[in-house]
C-alpha positions in Angstrom: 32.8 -43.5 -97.0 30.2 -45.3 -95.6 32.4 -48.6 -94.5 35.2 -46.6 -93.1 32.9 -45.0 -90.5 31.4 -48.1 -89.5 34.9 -49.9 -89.9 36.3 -47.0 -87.4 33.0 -47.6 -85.5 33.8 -51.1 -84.7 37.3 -50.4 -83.5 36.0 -47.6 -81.4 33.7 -50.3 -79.8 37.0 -52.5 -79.2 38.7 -49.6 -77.6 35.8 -48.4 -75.4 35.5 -52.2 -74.0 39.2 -51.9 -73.4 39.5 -48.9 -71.6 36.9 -49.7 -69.7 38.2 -52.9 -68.5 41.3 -51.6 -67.8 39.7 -48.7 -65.6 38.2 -51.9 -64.0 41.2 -53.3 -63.1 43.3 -50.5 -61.5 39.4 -49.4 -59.6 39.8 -52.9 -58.0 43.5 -52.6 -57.4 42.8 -49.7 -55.2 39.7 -50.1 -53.8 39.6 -53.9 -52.7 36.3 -54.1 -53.9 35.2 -56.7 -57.0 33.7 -54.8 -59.9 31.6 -57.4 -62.2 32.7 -56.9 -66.0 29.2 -56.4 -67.0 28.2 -54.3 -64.9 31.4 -52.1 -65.5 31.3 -51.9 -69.4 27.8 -50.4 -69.1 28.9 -47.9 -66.4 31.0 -44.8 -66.2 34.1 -45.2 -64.9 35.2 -43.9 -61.4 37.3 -40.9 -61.7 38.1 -39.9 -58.2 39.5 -42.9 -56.5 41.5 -44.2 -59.5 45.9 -43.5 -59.9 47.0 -41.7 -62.5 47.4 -44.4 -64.5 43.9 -45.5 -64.6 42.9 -41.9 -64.7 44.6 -41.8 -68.2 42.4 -44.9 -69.2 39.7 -43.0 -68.4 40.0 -39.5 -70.6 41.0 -42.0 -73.1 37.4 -43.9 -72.4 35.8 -40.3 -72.7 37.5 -40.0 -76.2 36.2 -42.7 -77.0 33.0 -41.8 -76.2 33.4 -38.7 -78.1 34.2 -40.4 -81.3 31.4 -43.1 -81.1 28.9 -40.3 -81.2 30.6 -38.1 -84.2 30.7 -41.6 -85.8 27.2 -42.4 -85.6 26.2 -39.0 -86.3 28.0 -39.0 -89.3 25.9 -41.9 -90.4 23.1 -40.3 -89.6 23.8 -37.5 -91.4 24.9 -39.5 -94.3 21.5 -41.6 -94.4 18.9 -42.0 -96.7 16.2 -41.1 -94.0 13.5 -39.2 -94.8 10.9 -37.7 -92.3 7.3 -38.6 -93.6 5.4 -34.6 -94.3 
């Protein structure tokens, strides 16, 4: 079970990078303004001023999101970790 979450948890990764990007690209289509990639996959993406296209990109980002954490707490909750008494 173990490697399917963590296989799904590395495809997630690939997807958030991906929707992210592509938020990038229609934020700058619209805007005129240069976003730097770095700086965009570490930051939420811009709701407001994006089309509807790019808006889809980013509920689909959110998603993303969403299943990143149930992932990892999955693993978490699947650990061997023990809290010292």
């Amino acid at each position: 079970m173990k490697p399917a979450i963590a296989a799904l948890l590395l495809f997630d990764l690939y997807l958030l990078v991906y929707y992210r990007l592509m938020v990038r690209f229609y934020y700058q289509k619209v805007s005129g303004t240069r976003e730097t990639g770095f700086g965009a996959l570490f930051t939420p993406p811009p709701y407001r001023i994006l089309p509807e296209r790019g808006r889809k990109y980013a509920r689909r980002y959110w998603g993303a999101v969403a299943v990143m954490v149930l992932c990892l707490g999955v693993l978490f909750a699947l650990s061997d970790i023990r809290l010292p008494e």
